[in-house]
C-alpha positions, 0 to 999 in steps of 0.5 A: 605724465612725469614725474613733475606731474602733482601726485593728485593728478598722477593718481586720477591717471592711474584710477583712470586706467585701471578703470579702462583695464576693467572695462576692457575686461568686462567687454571680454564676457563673463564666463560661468565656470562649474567646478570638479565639486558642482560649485558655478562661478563667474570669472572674466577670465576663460575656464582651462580648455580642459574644462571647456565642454564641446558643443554638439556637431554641426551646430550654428549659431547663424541658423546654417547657411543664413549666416551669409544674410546677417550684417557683418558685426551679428555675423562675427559675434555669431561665429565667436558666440553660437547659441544652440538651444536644447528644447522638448515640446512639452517644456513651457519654460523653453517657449520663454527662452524662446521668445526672448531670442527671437525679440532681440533678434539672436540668430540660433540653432534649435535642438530638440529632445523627443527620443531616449539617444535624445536624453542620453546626447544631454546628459553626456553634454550638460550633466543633467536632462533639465530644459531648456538649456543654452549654450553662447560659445562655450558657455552653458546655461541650465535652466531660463532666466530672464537676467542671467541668459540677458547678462551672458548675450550682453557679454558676447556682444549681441545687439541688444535690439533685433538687426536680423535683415527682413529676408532672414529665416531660421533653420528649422529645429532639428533632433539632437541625435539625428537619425539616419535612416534603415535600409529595407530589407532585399527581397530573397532571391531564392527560388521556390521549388515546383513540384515536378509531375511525374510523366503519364505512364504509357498504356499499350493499347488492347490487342483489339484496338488495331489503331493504338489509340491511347485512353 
């Protein structure tokens, strides 16, 4: 374009980038952003790595080592997106989060909250003890819709049908905290004292009993 170009034509150029420039960035993720006062908003751009809440070690979004048996695209949204889901068993709403995962085929890890080191590892992670939670990326969702858990996979890049190889299989769930294991207790090795019997006192024989025979 220059500066012969009509000017109609020069501004259907420029809307036509700038609608590319917003594409760009809607292709980039949303990215849910909770303010010092609580307040959650929505911005193309990432929150200050200040702001950004780890996620739980050894957490994989690719099911651990099955990460190797997913298709090369689901495999790199993946590693760029994990999603780890915090669940109870008697949470029913988690079921739902659930199963929306496992219809569109998102390889996951599973955390589960049964014990009190459980409730206290959320708490420090999302602020508060409601389930389920999610986590895509750095990314915290509280809480299951339907609409806003769809909105985010979408925003990551996740297929939005299964592409999950036959061969696939998830990891199972694991503890929040993990719990190691206590070692017995050794056996005391000190010695019970037995009694020592004292030696038979040594009877002379009678001055009639020439052969000394004891009784």
């Amino acid at each position: 374009m220059n500066i012969f170009t009509p000017p109609h034509l020069r501004m259907a150029a420029l809307g036509l980038v700038l609608g590319l420039v917003s594409v760009s960035a809607l292709a980039q993720g949303v990215y849910r952003i909770v303010g010092p006062d609580g307040r959650v908003s929505y911005s193309d751009q990432p929150p200050p790595a200040a702001n950004a809440r780890p996620v739980a070690s050894g957490s994989s979004g690719a099911g651990g080592g099955a990460s190797a048996q997913l298709p090369f695209e689901l495999r790199q949204v993946a590693s760029r997106y994990p999603v780890v889901l915090y669940t109870s068993p008697e949470c029913a709403p988690c079921n739902s989060g659930r199963n929306l995962l496992n219809a569109r085929g998102i390889p996951y890890s599973e955390k589960t909250i049964t014990t009190f080191e459980d409730a206290e590892a959320l708490k420090r992670l999302s602020g508060q003890s409601s389930l389920p939670f999610v986590t895509i990326g750095s990314q915290q969702i509280k809480g299951y819709s339907d609409g806003e858990w769809t909105q985010f996979l979408d925003a990551a890049g996740y297929p939005k049908q299964s592409a999950l190889p036959s061969a696939y299989r998830r990891a199972a769930p694991t503890p929040l905290v993990a719990v190691a294991p206590v070692a017995a207790p050794a056996p005391a090795t000190t010695a019970q004292t037995q009694p020592v019997e004292a030696p038979a006192p040594s009877v002379a024989p009678p001055v009639t009993n020439p052969a000394g025979i004891r009784f």
